[in-house]
N, C-alpha and C positions, 0 to 999 in steps of 0.2 A: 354568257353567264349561265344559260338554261344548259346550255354545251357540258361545262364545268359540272354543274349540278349533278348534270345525267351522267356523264362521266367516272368521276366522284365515286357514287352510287355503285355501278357497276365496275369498280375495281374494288369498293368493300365488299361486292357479292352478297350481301345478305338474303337473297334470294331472286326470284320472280316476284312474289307478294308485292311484297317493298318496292322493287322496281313500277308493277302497275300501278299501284298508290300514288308515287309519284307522278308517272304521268298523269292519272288521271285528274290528280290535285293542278297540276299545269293547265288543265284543260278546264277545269270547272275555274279555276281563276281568270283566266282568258276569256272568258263567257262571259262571267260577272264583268272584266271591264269594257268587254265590247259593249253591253248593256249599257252600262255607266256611261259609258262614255258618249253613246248614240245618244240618250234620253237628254245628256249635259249639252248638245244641239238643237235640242227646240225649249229648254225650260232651264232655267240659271240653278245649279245644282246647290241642295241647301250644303255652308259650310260645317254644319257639324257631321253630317252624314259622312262629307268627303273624308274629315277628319278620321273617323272609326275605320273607314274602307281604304287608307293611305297604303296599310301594308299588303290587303289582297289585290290593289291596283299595281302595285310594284311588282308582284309575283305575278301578272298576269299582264303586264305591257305588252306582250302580244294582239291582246284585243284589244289594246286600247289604239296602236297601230294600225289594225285591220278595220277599225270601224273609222281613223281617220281617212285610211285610203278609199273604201266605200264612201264615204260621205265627199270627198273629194272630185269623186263620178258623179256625183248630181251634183254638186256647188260647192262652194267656198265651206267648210266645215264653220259652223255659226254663223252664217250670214244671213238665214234667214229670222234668228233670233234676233242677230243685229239693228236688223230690219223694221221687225215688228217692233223694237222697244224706240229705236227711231221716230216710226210713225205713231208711235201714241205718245211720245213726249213730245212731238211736236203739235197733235191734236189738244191737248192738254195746253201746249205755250200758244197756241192760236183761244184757246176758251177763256184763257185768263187775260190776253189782250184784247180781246175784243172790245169795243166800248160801244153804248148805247148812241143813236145819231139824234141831233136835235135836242131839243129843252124842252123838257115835259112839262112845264107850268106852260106851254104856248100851246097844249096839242088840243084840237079840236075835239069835245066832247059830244058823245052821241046823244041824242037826245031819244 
């Protein structure tokens, strides 16, 4: 698609300008979802934000590819979020089951 794009572009000829604009517009969008998309690995990405950044993510799927395949090299892409939300629901379902042992009207008071 980026192919087409750049393609496109330079059969209109509109110059140089234009031509680097577009790359460089390729590249700042690539950034922004590498970012996006690394940060959406350690912390559940809020849905409005995602919402307004749908169409700089589209135009910039490149980084959102490159930061899957990096994050790939060190572990499963989200697993460590996975992880952590794991062991705090489960800390959370152990504090709410817990129950107290014994009958507090028997307990021996201090004197």
């Amino acid at each position: 698609m980026l192919r087409f794009a750049y393609e496109g572009i330079e059969i209109a000829g509109p110059g140089s300008f234009v031509t680097v604009l577009v790359v460089v517009m390729f590249a700042i969008c690539s950034a922004l979802a590498f970012r996006h998309t690394w940060e959406g690995f350690t912390k559940r990405p809020d849905p409005h934000r995602h919402a307004s950044l749908r169409g700089l993510l589209t135009i910039g799927f490149v980084g959102s590819l490159l930061a899957y395949f990096f994050r790939s090299l060190i572990e499963a892409p989200g697993e460590k979020l996975h992880r952590e939300e794991y062991d705090k629901a489960r800390k959370q379902h152990e504090s709410r089951t817990t129950r107290r042992t014994g009958n507090p009207s028997k307990k021996r008071r201090r004197d």
